[in-house]
N, C-alpha and C positions, 0 to 999 in steps of 0.2 A: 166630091167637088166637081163643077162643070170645067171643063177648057176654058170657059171666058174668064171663071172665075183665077184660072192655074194663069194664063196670060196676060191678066190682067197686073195680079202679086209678084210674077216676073216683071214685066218693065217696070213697077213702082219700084224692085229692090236695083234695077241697074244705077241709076244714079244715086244712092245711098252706099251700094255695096262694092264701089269702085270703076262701076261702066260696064257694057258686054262682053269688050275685048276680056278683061278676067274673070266674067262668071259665064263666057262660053268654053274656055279653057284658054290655058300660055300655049300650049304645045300642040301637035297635030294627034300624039297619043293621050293627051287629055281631053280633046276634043272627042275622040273617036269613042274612049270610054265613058266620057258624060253621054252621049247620044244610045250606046251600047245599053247604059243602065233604065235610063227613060226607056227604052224601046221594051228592055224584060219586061217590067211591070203595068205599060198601057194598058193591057187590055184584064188582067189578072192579078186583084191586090192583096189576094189572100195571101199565099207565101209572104208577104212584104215585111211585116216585121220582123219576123223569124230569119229570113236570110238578112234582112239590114244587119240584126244585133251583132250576126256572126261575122261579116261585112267590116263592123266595125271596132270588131274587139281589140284592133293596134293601131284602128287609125282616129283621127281628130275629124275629120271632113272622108265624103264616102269618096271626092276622086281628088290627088292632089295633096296641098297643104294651105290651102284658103279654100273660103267657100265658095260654091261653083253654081249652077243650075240646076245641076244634080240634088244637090242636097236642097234649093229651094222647090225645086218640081215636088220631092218627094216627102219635103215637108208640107204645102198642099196637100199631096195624096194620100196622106195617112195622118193627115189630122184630126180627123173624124173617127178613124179606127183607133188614134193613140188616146180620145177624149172619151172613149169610152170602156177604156181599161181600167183595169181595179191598181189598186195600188201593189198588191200581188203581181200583179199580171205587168206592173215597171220594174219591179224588183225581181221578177223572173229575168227580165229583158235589162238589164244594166246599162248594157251599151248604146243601144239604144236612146234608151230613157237619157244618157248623161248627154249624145248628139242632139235628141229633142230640145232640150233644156237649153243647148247651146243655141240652135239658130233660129227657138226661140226668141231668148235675148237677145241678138244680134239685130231681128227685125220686129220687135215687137213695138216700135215708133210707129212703124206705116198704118196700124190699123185695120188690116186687112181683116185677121184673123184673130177672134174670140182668145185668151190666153188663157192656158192650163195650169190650174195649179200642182204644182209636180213637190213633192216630199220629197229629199234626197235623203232625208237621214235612217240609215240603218235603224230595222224595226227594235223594239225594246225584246231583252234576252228573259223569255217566263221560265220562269225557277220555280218548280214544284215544289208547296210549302212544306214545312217537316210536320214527323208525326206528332200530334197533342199531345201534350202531358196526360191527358187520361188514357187515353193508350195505351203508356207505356205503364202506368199504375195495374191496369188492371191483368196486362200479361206478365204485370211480377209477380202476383197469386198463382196465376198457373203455373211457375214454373220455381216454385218454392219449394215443393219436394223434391225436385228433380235436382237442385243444388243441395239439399241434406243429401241426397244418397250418395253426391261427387263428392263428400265433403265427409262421408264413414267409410269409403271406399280408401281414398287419400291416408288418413288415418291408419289403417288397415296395412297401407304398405309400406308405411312408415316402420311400425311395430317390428314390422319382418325384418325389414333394412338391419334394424337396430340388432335383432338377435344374432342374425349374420356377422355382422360385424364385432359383436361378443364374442361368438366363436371361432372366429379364427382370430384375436388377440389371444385367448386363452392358447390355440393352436401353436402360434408362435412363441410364445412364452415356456414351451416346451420344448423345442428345436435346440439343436447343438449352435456352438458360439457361432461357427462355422457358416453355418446355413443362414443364422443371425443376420451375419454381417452380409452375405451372398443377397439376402434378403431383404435387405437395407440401401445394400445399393443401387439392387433393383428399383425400387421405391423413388430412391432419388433419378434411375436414368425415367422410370415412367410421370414423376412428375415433370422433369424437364420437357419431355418430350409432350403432355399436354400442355404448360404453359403457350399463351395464344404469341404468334409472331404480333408485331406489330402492323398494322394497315396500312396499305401504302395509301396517301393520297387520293381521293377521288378527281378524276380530271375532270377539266370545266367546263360547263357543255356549252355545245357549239352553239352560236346563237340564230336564232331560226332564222331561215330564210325570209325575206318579206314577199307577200303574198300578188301584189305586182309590181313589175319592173321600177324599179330608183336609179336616176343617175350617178347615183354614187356606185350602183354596180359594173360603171365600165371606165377601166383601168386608162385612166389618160395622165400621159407622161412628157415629160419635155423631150427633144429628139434635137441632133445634131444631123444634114447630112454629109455624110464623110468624103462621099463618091456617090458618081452618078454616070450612066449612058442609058443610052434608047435601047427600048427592048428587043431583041434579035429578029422578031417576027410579031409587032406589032407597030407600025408608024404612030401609033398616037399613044405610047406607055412608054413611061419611066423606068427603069431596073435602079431603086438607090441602097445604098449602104445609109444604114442610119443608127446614131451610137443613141441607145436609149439607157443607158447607165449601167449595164450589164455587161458579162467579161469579153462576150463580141457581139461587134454591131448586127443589127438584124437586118435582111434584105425586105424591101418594102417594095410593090408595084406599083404608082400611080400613073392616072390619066390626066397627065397637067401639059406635056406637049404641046398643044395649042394653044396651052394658056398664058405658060411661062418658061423663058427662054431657056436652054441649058446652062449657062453661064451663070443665071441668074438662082440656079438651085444650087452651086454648088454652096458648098461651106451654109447651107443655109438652116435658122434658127425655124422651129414649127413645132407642133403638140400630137403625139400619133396617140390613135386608140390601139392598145400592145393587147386586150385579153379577146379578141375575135378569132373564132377557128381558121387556120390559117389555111389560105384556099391559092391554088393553082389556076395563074391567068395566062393564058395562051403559052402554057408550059413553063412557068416560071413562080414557083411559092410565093407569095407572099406572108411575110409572120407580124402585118400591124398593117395601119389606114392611117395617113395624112387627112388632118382637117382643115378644110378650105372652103370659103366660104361665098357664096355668087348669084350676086344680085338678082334682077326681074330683065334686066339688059343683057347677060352674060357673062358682066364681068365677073372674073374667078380673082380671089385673094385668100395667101395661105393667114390661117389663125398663127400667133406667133404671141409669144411668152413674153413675160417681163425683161427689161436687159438686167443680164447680172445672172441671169440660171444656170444652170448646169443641166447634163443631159441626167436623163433617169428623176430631174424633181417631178413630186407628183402635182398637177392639177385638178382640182376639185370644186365642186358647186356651191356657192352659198358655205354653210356652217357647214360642211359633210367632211370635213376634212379628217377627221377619225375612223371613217368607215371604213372598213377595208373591201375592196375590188371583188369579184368572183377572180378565180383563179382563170379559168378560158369560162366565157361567158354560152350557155347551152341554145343553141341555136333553134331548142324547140319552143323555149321559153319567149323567144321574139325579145328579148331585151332592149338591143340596139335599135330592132325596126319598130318599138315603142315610143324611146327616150329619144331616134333623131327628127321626128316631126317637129318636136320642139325647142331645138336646135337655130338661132339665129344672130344676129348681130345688134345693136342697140342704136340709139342716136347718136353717142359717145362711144361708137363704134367699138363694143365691149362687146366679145362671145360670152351669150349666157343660153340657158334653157329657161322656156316657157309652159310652166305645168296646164294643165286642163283647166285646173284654177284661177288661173292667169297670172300666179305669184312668178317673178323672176331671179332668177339665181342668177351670180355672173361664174362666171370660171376665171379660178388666177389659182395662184401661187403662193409660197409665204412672201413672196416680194412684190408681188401687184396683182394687177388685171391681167388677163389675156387678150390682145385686141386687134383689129385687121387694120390695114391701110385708110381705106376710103370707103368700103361699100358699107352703105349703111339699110337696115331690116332685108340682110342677105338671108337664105338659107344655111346652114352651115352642115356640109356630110363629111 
């Protein structure tokens, strides 16, 4: 694709796609990393799929959590190298292929650009058929004497058994009372001792993991905070106590300081994620995360539970309310850094997640929703 062509597809999506101000980026480090990504692949396009896919194996969008330049430059750039892949060759590349597909749709109004037909469905499983019935006919001829011999042999050891066992009744039957009885009890301690114990129970097996990240695998619980001061050496963190329905409250870290006052955290109702490896901030554990959620302005509002909860109810997604949590969630699996892109707030200012799919789930409780103040299509971390 020419430049005129790549800057041409750029300005048609600025006013479609929200303006430049958000498809050059919000921030000076999104800005710095959209221009960082454009500049790798200028002059060299061959790497390009192969590090996008890996690029994008936890994210929705290659910078950020909207679409950017990035992702339009570089769907230009590899339009042509993505239309002339096999369908192998998307199925190799998943991630890929699912971001293609996405901003795709997203701008496929403008016209710009010829649209791909993309197959998402999982190829069909070839089951190698069974053998023919003539087959198996014709290798029971050859193997017909080979069961008479198992089957005169069997016989054969039968016979012997038997004589055996003739002779020592006969054996016995001449023995003193004495030995009889010695001989009898024997009999009964060695049948006792074959009789089979009973089997215990087989335990039930554990249900498999799923193959990638679900929100139902991060533990989100109602939280009280108990107590609160600023952290000893850091001006913009929280040190709280926070009772999550366990025998003591857990200490929690946040960065809300400039967002909300002290006064205003105390005794205060909010939802923490409890199964995150619990990680040391400027010398100070933390064992959970506060979720709070902040608009495209700044503003920060904590997510907060139905009234009526108790600390330790759990909160969950949609119909996921049966699933049970990962115990500490494995930090090489990217769990959390998968399931919090999708993370936001609603018109009816309801914290839900937003799959790849675009389906939404809200988060609540057995007594409502979960929901914030005022900020509405916040992010929520």
């Amino acid at each position: 694709m020419s430049d005129t062509v790549t800057t041409s597809f750029l300005n048609a999506c600025q006013g479609r796609l929200g303006g430049a101000e958000l498809l050059e980026g919000k921030t000076d480090s999104d800005r710095k990393e959209i221009k960082e990504w454009i500049e790798r692949f200028e002059k060299d396009l061959t790497p390009l799929a192969k590090a996008l896919n890996e690029h994008l194996e936890t994210r929705t969008y290659i910078v950020g959590h909207s679409i950017t330049n990035a992702d339009l430059w570089t769907f230009v750039k590899i339009h042509e190298q993505f239309s002339a892949m096999s369908r192998d060759g998307q199925l190799k590349r998943p991630h890929l292929t699912r971001w293609f597909d996405l901003i795709q749709e997203q701008t496929s109004e403008l016209g710009h650009l010829a649209p791909i037909i993309i197959d998402l469905e999982a190829p069909e499983l070839q089951i190698p058929p069974k053998e023919k019935a003539t087959s198996a006919k014709a290798s029971a001829g050859s193997t017909s004497a080979s069961v008479d011999e198992k089957k005169a042999k069997k016989a054969s050891k039968k016979e012997a058994k038997t004589e055996e066992k003739k002779a020592k009744k006969e054996a016995n039957a001449a023995s003193e009372e004495g030995t009889t009885t010695t001989t009898n009890t024997g009999d009964a301690q060695k049948k006792e001792k074959k009789a089979k114990a009973p089997k215990a129970p087989a335990a039930p097996a554990a249900p498999a993991a799923p193959t990638t990240p679900q929100p139902w695998q991060v533990d989100l619980r109602v939280g009280r905070i108990l107590k609160v001061e600023k952290h000893p050496d850091a001006d913009s963190l929280y040190v709280e106590s926070i009772d999550v329905g366990e025998p003591e409250p857990r200490t929690v870290v946040s960065g809300l300081v400039k967002h909300i006052p002290i006064e205003e955290m105390e005794n205060r109702w909010l939802v923490c994620v409890c199964n995150l490896k619990p990680a040391a901030m400027r010398g100070v554990k933390s064992f959970a995360m506060v979720l709070a959620a902040t608009d495209d302005a700044g503003k920060l509002e904590l997510v907060e539970p139905p009234k009526g909860s108790k600390p330790g109810d759990k909160c969950y997604f949609g119909d996921w309310k049966d699933e049970k949590p990962d115990e500490v969630m494995n930090p090489k699996k990217k769990i959390w850094e998968t399931i919090q892109p999708g993370l936001h707030t609603t018109a009816e200012l309801r914290a839900a997640w937003k799959s790849d799919e675009g389906a939404v789930h809200v988060l609540h409780t057995e007594l409502g929703d979960c929901t914030v103040p005022s900020v509405v299509g916040a992010k929520i971390k």
